[in-house]
C-alpha positions, 0 to 999 in steps of 0.5 A: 708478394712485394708489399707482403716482403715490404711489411716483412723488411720493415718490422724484421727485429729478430735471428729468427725473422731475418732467417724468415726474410732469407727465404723469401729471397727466392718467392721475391727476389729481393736480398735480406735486410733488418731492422736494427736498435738504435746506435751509432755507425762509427766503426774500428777495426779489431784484430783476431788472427787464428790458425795455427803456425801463421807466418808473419813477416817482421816489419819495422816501423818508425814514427814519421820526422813530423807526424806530430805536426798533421791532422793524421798518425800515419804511421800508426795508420800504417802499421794497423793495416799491416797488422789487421791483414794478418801477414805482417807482425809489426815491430815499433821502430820510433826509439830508432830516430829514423827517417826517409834520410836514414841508412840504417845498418839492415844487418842490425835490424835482422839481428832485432828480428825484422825482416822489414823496415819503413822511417819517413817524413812529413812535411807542411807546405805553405799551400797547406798541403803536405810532403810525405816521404818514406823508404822501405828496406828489405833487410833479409835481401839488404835492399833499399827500395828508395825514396818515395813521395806523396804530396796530398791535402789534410783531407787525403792523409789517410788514403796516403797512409793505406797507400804506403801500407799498400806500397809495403804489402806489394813490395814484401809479398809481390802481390797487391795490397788493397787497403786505400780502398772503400767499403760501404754498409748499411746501419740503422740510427733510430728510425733512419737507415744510413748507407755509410762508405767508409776506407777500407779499415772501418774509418774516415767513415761519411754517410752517402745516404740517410733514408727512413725506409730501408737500404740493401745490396749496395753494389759499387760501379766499377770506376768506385764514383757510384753506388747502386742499391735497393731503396724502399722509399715510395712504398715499394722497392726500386734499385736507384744509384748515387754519384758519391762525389755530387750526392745525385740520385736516380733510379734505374729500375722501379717496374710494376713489382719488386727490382731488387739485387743490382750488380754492374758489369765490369765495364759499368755500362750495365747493370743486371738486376731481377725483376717480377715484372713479368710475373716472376722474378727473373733477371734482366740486363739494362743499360746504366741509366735504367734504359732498354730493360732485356731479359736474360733468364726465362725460367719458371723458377726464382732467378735472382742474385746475379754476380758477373764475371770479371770479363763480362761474358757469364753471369752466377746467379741463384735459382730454386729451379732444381728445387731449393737455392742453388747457384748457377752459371750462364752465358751473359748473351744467353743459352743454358745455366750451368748448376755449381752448387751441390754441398747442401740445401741452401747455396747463395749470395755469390761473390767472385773473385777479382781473377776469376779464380774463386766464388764466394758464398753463403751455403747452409751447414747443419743449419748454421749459415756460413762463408764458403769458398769454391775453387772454380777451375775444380769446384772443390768447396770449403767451408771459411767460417764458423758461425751460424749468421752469416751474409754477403760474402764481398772479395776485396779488389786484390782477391785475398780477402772477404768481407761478409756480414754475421753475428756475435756475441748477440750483435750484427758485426762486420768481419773479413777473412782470408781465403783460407780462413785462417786469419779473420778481423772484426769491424767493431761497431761501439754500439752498432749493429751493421750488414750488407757490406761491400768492397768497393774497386782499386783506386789507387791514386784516385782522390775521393 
């Protein structure tokens, strides 16, 4: 069967053989991949926001003193991710001449519609890095948060500028922002794969890994330094992970059989994969550095996909034990599985949210293959998209957004969503096609 899925995955060129490649996920264990034109893998987010009666708030941006001197346009960069969250309705400020220095009569800008206001500064220093400062107002409560101060090197000038849109975010909804993070995704560039990580709004995008056999299900280690995926190089599949720093690479599962699907726990020290080396695919636990196999599931059925919980005691995984894909829940140190999934045929793919609050997945709706997201505390389901593609469901570290992988207009894009559904963004790719997507962890404040 293994080399039956590695012909399979190798020659996938169409909806139609990808759709077949997904059902073989429970006769093999291994998560869906394809084979995509040739193109190149430079992404940019494009904004959609749907919903009717979505509250924005008004936020007011001026052009940084400076930014005109710097490698980066911060607040252009700023005001794109603000914008592409859906939360914010961003108000260009730069007629106002402001800075970080200004005092800025707030009862004025309330009269201009905003509800907001961000002015800074950046600074060349002699050793080549770079001073930025910044100040935010909350002009409805007429309140100056203060000065702020970054100073980071030409390299980190767009982490900085996520980090200020992370700082406004927080400041104005009370919740985290998660936009000086990273994601990864898989592309194909004539006959190569490419594993490409990338900031969390599509840019500054490096590839981690080139490869001419496939690459799927990258899963980030909790500290955001490693990459765990599946690899088909050496004529079979095997689960591998990657130091993004040094480039290192070593493998942790290559048994007699497939090793698929790899998802660490949340203290990085393990990893849970499924294994066919028993004969079926079931799920085993290991240690980080592929040592000290264990099994945790004996079913007789297809047990595969696993996601852990955010404090490490259950892990959801997907089984055909009752008969088609289904999600299920069970206790990492073993005992029964609990089903979860009921709405439909076909249930897979689960995410779970960084509070343990919601489950992300993939669930067949009249045929058409969409995002769901159920409320674990009370199992209600809904539905958050509308297309008929969809794949890999992956919660961004503050719980408000997904990222999942789809198709439109004919091509292989990358989207998110809220929890509700109502705001979505697209990762257009010029040429590109793109899937198996996933957010990687917080690291505020840590340098790449």
């Amino acid at each position: 069967m293994s080399d039956l899925l590695l012909t399979q995955t190798a020659a996938l060129a169409s909806v139609a053989r990808r759709r077949c490649l997904k059902s073989l996920l429970l006769t093999a264990g291994v998560a869906a991949s394809t084979v995509w034109p040739t193109s190149s893998a430079l992404a940019q987010f494009r904004v959609e926001i749907s919903g009717v009666g979505a509250t924005r708030i008004p936020v007011a941006i001026a052009r940084f003193r400076g930014e005109e001197r710097v490698p980066q346009p911060i607040s252009a960069i700023v005001s794109a991710d603000l914008d592409r969250c859906g939360l914010f309705r961003v108000q260009d400020a730069s007629s106002a001449a402001l800075d970080d220095t200004a005092r800025p009569n707030l009862a004025d800008w309330r009269g201009k519609g905003a509800e907001a206001l961000l002015a800074g500064s950046v600074t060349p220093l002699a050793d080549g890095r770079f001073d930025i400062r910044y100040r935010i107002w909350d002009a409805v409560k007429n309140r100056d948060f203060g000065i702020q101060s970054l100073v980071v090197t030409a390299a980190d000038l767009r982490l900085a500028s996520h980090r200020i849109a992370d700082d406004i975010y927080e400041k104005l909804t009370g919740e985290k922002g998660a936009f000086a993070t990273r994601i990864a995704y898989v592309a194909k560039t004539g006959r190569r794969f490419v594993l490409w990580v990338a900031d969390s709004d599509g840019k500054g995008e490096r590839d981690a890994l080139t490869s001419n056999e496939p690459i799927i299900s990258p899963a980030w280690s909790p500290d955001g330094n490693k990459l765990a995926y599946v690899s088909f190089e050496g004529g079979k599949a095997s689960v591998m992970v990657q130091e993004l720093t040094t480039g290192r690479r070593y493998t942790v599962a290559s048994f007699k059989g497939t090793n698929s699907a790899p998802a660490w726990s949340p203290d990085g020290r393990q990893l849970v994969v499924t294994l066919s080396r028993d004969g079926g695919s079931q799920l085993y636990v290991l240690a980080a550095d592929g040592s000290g196999a264990r099994r945790l599931t004996q079913s007789g059925a297809i047990d595969t996909e696993a996601a852990w919980s955010p404090d490490g005691t259950a892990l959801y995984f997907v089984s055909d034990r009752g008969g088609s894909p289904q999600i299920y829940r069970m206790p990492v140190a073993g005992g029964n599985a609990q089903r979860l999934t009921f709405n439909g045929p076909y249930n897979i793919s689960p995410a779970i949210s960084p509070d343990g609050k919601w489950m992300s997945f993939i669930g067949q709706v009249n045929g058409a293959f969409r995002v769901h997201v159920m409320e674990l505390a009370n199992g209600q389901v809904r539905a958050l998209t509308d297309t008929r593609d969809d794949e890999s469901p992956s919660f961004a570290p503050n719980g408000r957004t997904i990222i999942y992988a789809t198709r439109a207009q004919g091509r292989d894009v990358l989207m998110t969503t809220s929890l509700d559904g109502r705001i979505k963004a697209s990762l257009a790719t010029p040429l590109a096609d793109v899937r198996e997507p996933a957010w990687g962890p917080d690291m505020f404040g840590v340098r790449r």
